[in-house]
N, C-alpha and C positions, 0 to 999 in steps of 0.2 A: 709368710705367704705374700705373693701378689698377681698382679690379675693381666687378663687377657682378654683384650676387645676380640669377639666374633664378629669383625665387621662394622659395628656401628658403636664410637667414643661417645662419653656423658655429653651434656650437650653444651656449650658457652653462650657464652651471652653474645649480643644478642640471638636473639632465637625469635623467628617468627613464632608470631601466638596461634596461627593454624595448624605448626607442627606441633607444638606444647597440648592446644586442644583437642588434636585427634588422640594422642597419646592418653591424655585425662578423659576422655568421652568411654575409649574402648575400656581402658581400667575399670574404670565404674559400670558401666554394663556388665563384667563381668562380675563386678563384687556384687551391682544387685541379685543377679543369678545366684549367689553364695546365700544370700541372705533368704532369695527367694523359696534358696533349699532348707531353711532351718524350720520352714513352716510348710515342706513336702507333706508331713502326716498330720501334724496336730489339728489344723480344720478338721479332718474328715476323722477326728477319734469319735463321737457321738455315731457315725454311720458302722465304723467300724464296729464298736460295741455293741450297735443291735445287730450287724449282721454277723460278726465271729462270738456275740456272748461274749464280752470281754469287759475286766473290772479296770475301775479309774488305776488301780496300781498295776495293770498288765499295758495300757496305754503308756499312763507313765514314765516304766520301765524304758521304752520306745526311744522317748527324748533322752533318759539315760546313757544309754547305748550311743545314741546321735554323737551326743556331748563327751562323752567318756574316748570315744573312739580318734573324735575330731581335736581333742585336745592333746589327747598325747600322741600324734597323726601330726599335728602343726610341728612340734620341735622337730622331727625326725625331716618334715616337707624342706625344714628350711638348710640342712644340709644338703639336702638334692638340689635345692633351687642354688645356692652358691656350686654346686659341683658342675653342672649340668643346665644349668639359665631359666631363668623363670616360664619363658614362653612354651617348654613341651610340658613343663609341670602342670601349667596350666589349663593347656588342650588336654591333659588325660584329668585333671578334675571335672572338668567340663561333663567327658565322658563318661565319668562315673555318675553323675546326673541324671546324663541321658540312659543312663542303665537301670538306677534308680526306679525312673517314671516309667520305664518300660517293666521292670518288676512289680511296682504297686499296681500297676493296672491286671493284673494278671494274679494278685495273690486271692487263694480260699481261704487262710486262717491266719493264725498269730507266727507262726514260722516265716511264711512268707513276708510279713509285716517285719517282722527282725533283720529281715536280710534288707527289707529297703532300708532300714537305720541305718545299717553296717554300711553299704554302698555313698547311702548321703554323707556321713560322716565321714568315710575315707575322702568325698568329692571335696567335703569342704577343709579338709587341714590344711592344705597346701595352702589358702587363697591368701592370708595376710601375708606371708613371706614371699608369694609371686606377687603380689600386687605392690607391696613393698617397694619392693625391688626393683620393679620397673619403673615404677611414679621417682625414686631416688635418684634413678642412674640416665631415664631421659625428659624428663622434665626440668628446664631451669632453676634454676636457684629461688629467681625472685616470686615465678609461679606453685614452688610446692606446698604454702601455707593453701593456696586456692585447690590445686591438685588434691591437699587432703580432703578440704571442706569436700569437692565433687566424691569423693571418695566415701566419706562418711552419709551424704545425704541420698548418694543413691542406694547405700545398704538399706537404710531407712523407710526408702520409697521401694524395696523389694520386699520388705518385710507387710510393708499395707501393702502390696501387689497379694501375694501369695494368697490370705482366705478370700479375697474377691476371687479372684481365677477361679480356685478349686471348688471353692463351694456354689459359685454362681453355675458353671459350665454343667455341677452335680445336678442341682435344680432346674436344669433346662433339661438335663440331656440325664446322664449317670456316671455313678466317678470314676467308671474305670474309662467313660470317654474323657474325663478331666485329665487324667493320669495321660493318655494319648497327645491329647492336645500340651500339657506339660513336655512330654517327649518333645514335640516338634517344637515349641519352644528352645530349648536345650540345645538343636540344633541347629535351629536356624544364628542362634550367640555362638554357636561352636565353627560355623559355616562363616560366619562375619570376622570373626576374629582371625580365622586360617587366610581369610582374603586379605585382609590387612599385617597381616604376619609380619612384615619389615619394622613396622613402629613398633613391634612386642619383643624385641631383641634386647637381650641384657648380655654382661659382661660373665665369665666363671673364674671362677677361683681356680688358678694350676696350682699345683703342691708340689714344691720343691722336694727332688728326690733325697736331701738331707736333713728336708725339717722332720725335727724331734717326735717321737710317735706322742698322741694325747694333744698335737698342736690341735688340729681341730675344733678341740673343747676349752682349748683356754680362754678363750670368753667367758666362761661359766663362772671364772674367777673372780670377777668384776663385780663388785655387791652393786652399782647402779643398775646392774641386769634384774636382780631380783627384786631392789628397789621397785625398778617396772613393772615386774613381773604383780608383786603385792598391788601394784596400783590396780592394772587390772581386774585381779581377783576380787577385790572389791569392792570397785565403781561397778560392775557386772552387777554382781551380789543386790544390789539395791537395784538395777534394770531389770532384772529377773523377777523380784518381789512385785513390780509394780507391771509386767507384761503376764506373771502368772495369778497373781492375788489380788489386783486393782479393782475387779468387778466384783467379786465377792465383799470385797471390804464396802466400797461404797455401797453397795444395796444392803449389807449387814446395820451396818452405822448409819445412813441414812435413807434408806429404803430404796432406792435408784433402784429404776429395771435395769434389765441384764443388755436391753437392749442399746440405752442410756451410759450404763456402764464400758458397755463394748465399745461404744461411739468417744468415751471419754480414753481408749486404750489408742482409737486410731489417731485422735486429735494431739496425743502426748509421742505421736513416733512423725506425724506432720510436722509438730511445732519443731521436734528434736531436728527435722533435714531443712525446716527454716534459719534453725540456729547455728547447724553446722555451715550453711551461708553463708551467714552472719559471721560465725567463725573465720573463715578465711579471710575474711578483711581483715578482724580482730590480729586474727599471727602476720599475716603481711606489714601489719602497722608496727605491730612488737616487735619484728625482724631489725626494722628500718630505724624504732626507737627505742631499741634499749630496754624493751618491757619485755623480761624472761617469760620463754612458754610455760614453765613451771608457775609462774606466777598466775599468769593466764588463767591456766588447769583450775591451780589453787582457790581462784576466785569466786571462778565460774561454780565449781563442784560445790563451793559454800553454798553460793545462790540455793543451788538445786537443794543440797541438807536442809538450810532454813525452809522452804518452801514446803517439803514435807515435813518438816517439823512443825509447820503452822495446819499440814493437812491432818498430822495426829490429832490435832487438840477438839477437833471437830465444830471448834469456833466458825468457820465459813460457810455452817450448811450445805447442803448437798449439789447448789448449783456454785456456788464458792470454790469449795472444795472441787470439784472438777474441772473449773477453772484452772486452779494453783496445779492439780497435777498434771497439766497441758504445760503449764510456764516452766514445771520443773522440766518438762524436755526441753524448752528451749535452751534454759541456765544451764544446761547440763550438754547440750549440743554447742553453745556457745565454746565451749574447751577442747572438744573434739578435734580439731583443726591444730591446735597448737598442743595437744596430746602429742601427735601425730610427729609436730616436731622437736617434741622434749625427747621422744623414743630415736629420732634420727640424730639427737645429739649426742646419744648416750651411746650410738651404736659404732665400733670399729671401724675401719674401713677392710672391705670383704668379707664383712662376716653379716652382712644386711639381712641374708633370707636364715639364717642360725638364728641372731637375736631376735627378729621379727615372730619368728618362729616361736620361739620359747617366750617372749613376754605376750602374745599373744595367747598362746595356752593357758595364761591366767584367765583369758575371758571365760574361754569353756570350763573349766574348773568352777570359777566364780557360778555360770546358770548348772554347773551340775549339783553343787552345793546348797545355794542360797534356797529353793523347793525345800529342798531337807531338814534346813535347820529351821525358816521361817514356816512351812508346813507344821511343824510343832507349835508353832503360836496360834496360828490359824486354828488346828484342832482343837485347842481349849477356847477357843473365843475369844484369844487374843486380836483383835482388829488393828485397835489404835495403834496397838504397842507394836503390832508388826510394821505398820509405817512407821513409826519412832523409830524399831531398831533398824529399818533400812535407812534413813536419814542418818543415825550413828555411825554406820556401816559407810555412807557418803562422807560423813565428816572424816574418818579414818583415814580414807583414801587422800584425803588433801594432806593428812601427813607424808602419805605415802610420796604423794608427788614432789612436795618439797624436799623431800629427801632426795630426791633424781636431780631436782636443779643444784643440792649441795655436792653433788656427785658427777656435773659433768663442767666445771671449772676446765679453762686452760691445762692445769697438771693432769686431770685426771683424762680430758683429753689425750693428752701426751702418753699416759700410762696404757689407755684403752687401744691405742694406735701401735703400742710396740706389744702388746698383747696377740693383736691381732697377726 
């Protein structure tokens, strides 16, 4: 395969920084938008349950559905987005949002609720492999460790967006005005983005009318893909335990309110888009000297294991321990950035929104699983041990990462290039 400017080439150096930052500004709006959809239902499950009569495992099921849909949604996004360019993929995720908010405001019972799943989830596959893909192909070289950081912190900052919106607007007003006001949100990112549309141009993929049939998938061959892919799955796995089980645990273990608890959940997704800041200086320094992203990753992801490894032991009491798992988003944000560009090393050339696509599916696999196996712990009273085995689960993943930095050398470079 090779590829075909629609109009606008990758960009060279230099490159003014106001075109690099409109370019990074709009990405990251739109991925807070992504993020701000994964938390469309979950605020309002308690209203929901008293007003449809609905059990913690009929909500549940919810996110299920989210996750399961948006996961296997991303690999299929990231052949459209090389087919067809990142920028209409991404105005029709957008749309499916705005469809979303316009269905949960309007649903009477748990059918209704399913179909907003289905819609968010379809909204948000596409977004790593559009967002990808864009941040690669026009954003400088020397600005993409920053590009990721703004990328990673504003998901972050859309995730604490989300229960203040929904639930605050519900307590003023009622959520199906929340869901409204959601709408024209949706809209007004969907209206900004179509304004700026020039900077959202990416490159496609032509397919030679003699390339072999199956080319498409030969990246699939590359074990550094699934490398990525396992990283994912279970750097997630441990995000998941401490965004779904964090409040439970510390008021189980040391008696924290729920409201204490919840405050120690928002404090751990701030420190994480402090860190992924911080991160982008981190990979810009590594670029420049020689410190592998993989290393990075490696580091960072230990910080964060030790850190709940020291929250299991229950050694830091209860304002301690709250503490530490605020730090652990930032050790854990710290590598974000240089994630970001371990997965751009490992990736072909044209095959950007395919691999993004597919090592990304690891995240949603990662939060559809880690409820399930760690929910098992929880039921019997396992507490500690459920933050132990996500810190294990964190330690894992730095094998996993190391494995991508032995996997994207020069040769393998070269092999991933005539794959492509």
């Amino acid at each position: 395969m090779n590829t075909a400017t629609l109009g606008a080439a990758a960009p060279t150096n230099p490159v003014p920084l106001k075109q690099d930052a409109s370019v990074i500004g709009l990405v990251g709006l739109a991925h807070a938008t992504s993020h701000f959809s994964h938390l469309l239902l979950a605020p309002l499950f308690p209203v929901f349950m008293r007003d449809f009569g609905l059990s913690y495992s009929d909500v549940g099921l919810l996110m299920s559905i989210f996750f399961v849909i948006s996961g296997s949604g991303q690999a299929v996004a990231g052949f459209v987005v090389d087919r067809f360019g990142a920028r209409p993929v991404l105005f029709a995720a957008i749309s499916c949002f705005l469809l979303a908010a316009l269905a949960a405001s309007q649903v009477t019972g748990y059918g209704g609720l399913v179909l907003v799943a289905v819609l968010a989830g379809l909204g948000n596959a596409p977004f790593h492999p559009a967002d990808f893909t864009i941040l690669n192909q026009r954003v400088s070289a020397p600005r993409l460790g920053h590009a990721f950081s703004t990328h990673g912190l504003t998901g972050n900052l859309g995730w604490a967006l989300a229960p203040a919106f929904l639930v605050g607007i519900t307590a003023l007003a009622d959520w199906r005005v929340a869901y409204y006001c959601a709408a024209l949100l949706y809209a007004a990112v969907l209206a900004l983005l179509f304004w700026q549309r020039d900077k959202l141009l990416t490159e496609v993929v032509v397919r030679h009318p003699d390339a072999p049939k199956g080319s498409d998938l030969a990246y699939l061959k590359l074990p550094v893909v699934w490398w990525c892919f396992s990283f994912f799955l279970l750097s997630t796995m441990t995000l998941a335990v401490v965004q779904s089980f964090a409040p439970s645990i510390l008021k189980n273990l040391h008696g924290v309110s729920v409201e204490a608890a919840t405050l120690t959940i928002s404090a751990y997704m701030l420190c994480g888009a402090f860190g992924m800041l911080v991160g982008g200086f981190v990979a810009a320094y590594g670029s420049s000297h020689r410190l592998s992203s993989d290393r990075v990753v490696a580091l960072s992801m230990s910080g964060g294991a030790l850190l709940l490894l020291i929250c299991a032991t229950g050694w830091l009491g209860a304002a301690g321990t709250m503490v530490a798992l605020a730090a652990t988003g930032f050790a854990v944000g710290v590598g974000g950035p240089s994630r970001d560009m371990m997965i751009k090393k490992a990736t072909p050339k044209g095959a950007t929104g395919r691999v993004y696509g597919t090592v990304y599916s690891g995240l949603d696999v990662g939060f559809a699983i880690s409820p399930v196996v760690f929910g098992g712990f929880m039921d019997r009273g396992w507490y500690a041990l459920t933050l132990a085995g996500a810190a294990v689960v964190l330690f894992i993943s730095v094998y996993a990462a190391l494995g991508v930095g032995r996997r994207t050398g020069p040769q393998v470079s070269g092999a991933a290039q005539s794959v492509a």
